[in-house]
C-alpha positions in Angstrom: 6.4 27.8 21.2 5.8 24.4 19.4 4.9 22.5 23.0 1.2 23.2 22.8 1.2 21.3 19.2 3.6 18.4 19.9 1.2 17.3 23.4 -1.7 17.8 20.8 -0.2 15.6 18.7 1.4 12.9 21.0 -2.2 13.0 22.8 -4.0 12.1 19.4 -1.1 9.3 18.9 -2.0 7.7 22.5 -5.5 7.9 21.9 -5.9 6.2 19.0 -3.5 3.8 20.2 -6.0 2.8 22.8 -8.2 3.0 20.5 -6.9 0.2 18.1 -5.4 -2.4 21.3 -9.9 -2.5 22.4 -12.0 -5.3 20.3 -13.5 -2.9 18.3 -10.4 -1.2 17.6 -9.0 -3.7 16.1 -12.1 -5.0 13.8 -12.1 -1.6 13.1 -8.3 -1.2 12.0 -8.8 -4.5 10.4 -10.9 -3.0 7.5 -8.9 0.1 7.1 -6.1 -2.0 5.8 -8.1 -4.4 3.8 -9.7 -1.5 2.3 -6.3 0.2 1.7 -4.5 -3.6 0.6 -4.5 -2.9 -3.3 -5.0 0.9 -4.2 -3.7 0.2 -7.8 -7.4 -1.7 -8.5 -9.3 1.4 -7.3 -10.0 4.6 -9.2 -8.7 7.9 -6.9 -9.5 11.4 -7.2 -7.2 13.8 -9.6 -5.9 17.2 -8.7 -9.3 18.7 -11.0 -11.6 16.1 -8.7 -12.4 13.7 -11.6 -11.3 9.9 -10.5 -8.7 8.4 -12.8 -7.9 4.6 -12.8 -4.2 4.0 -12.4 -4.8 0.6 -14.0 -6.3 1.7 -17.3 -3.7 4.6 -17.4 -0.9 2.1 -17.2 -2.3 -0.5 -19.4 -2.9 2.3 -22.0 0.6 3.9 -21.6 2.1 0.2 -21.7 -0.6 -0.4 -24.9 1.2 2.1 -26.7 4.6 2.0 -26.2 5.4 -2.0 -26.1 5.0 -2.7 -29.4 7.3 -0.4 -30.3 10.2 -1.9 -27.9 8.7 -5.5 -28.4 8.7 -4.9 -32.7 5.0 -6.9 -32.7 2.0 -6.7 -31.5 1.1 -7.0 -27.2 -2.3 -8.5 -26.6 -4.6 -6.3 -23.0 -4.3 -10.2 -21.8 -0.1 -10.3 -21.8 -0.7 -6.5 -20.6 -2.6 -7.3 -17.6 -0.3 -10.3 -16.9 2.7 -8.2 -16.7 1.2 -5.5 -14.7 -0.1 -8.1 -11.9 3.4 -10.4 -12.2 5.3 -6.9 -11.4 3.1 -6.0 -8.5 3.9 -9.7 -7.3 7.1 -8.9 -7.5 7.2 -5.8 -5.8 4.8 -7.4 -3.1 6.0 -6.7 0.3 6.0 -10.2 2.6 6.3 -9.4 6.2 9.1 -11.6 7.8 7.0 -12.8 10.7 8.0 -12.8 13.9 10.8 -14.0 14.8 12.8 -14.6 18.1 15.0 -11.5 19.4 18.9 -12.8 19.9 19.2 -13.4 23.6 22.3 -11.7 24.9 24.1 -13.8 27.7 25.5 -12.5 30.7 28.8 -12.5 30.9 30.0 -15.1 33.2 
């Protein structure tokens, strides 16, 4: 019933991850996730087609309603600053790589 589908798909998986282990491959993969590091600084598509910058949505949303919570005025600059301190924050660091836990016989 689903078999023909799930080979498909575990075919197009092992492929492409051949694919990405060759030289070329890997350049390859290497600029699909630089291109795809910071989406926030790129406009994208809406549901109508027009492209709609998540960055100027934000800063107007945040334009509009800080100065109500703050009770003075917020400068674009302090805008921008908290936007890009918050994605900072929310960064994701990888861990590197670290050593498995070697598991000693029993003796």
């Amino acid at each position: 019933m689903g078999c023909r589908v799930e080979h498909a798909r575990l075919e197009r998986n092992r492929l492409s991850s051949e694919y990405y282990k060759t030289p070329e491959g890997r350049e390859k993969k290497k600029e699909l996730n630089k291109n795809r590091k910071d989406p926030g600084d790129s406009p994208r598509p809406d549901d109508d087609g027009s492209v709609i910058n998540r960055d100027a949505d934000l800063e107007s949303y945040l334009k509009s309603i800080l100065p109500m919570i703050e009770g003075r005025a917020v400068e674009q600059e302090e805008i921008r600053n908290l936007i890009q301190r918050s994605r900072d924050e929310l960064r994701q660091y990888s861990l590197g790589k670290e050593e498995k836990p070697r598991i000693l016989p029993d003796e």
